[in-house]
C-alpha positions in Angstrom: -4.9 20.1 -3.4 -4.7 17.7 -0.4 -3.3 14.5 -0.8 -3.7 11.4 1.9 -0.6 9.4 1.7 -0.6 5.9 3.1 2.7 5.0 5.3 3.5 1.5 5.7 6.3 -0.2 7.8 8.9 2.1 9.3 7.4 5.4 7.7 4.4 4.4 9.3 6.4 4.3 12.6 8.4 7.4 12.6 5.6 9.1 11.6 3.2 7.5 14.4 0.3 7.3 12.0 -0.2 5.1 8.8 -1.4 8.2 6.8 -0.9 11.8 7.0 -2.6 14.3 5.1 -0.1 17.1 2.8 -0.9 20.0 0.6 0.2 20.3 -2.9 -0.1 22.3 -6.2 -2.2 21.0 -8.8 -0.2 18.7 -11.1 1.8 18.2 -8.4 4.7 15.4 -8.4 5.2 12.6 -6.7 8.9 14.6 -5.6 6.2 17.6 -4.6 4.2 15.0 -2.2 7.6 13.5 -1.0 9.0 17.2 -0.2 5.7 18.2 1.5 5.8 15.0 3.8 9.4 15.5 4.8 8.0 19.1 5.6 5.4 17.4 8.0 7.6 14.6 9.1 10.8 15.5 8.9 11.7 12.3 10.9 11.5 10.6 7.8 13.8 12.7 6.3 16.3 12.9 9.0 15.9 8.5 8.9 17.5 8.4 5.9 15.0 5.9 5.2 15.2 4.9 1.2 11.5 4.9 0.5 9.7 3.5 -2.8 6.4 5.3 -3.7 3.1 3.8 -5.3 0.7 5.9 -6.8 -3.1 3.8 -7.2 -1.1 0.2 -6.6 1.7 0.6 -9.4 5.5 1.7 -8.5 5.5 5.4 -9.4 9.1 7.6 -9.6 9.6 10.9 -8.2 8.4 12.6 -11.7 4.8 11.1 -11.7 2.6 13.6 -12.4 -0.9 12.9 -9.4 -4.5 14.3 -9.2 -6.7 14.9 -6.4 -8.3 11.7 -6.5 -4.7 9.2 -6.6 -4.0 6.6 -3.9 -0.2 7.9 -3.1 1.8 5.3 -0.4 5.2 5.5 0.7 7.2 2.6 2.1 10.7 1.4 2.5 12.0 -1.4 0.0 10.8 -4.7 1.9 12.5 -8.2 1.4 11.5 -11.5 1.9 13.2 -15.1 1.9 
């Protein structure tokens, strides 16, 4: 299934684009959509960028189970003072 996966702040940067389109398996992962972007971009990879997932606006982990029709985004953890 194809997945659109929303890049904010420095993903967004490295990967010149604030979302990038990836292929996955049905009952794919969030890990699967992490592995397949790093496959398309692997400048995000080779950052060493720690990034934080959302899957439709909640925090999601790396075992989240997605469907065609989820809102994925991937950013790096953000402070603020």
């Amino acid at each position: 299934m194809k997945i659109d996966v929303l890049l904010f702040a420095r993903a967004g940067e490295i990967a010149q684009s604030d979302r990038v389109a990836v292929e996955v398996a049905e009952s794919a992962t969030v890990q699967d959509v992490a592995d397949a972007l790093f496959g398309t971009i692997p400048g995000l990879r080779d950052a060493g960028l720690p990034l934080l997932w959302s899957v439709n606006n909640d925090f999601a982990t790396l075992d989240t189970v997605i469907c065609q029709s989820d809102v994925l985004a991937c950013f790096p953890p953000v402070s603020g003072g």
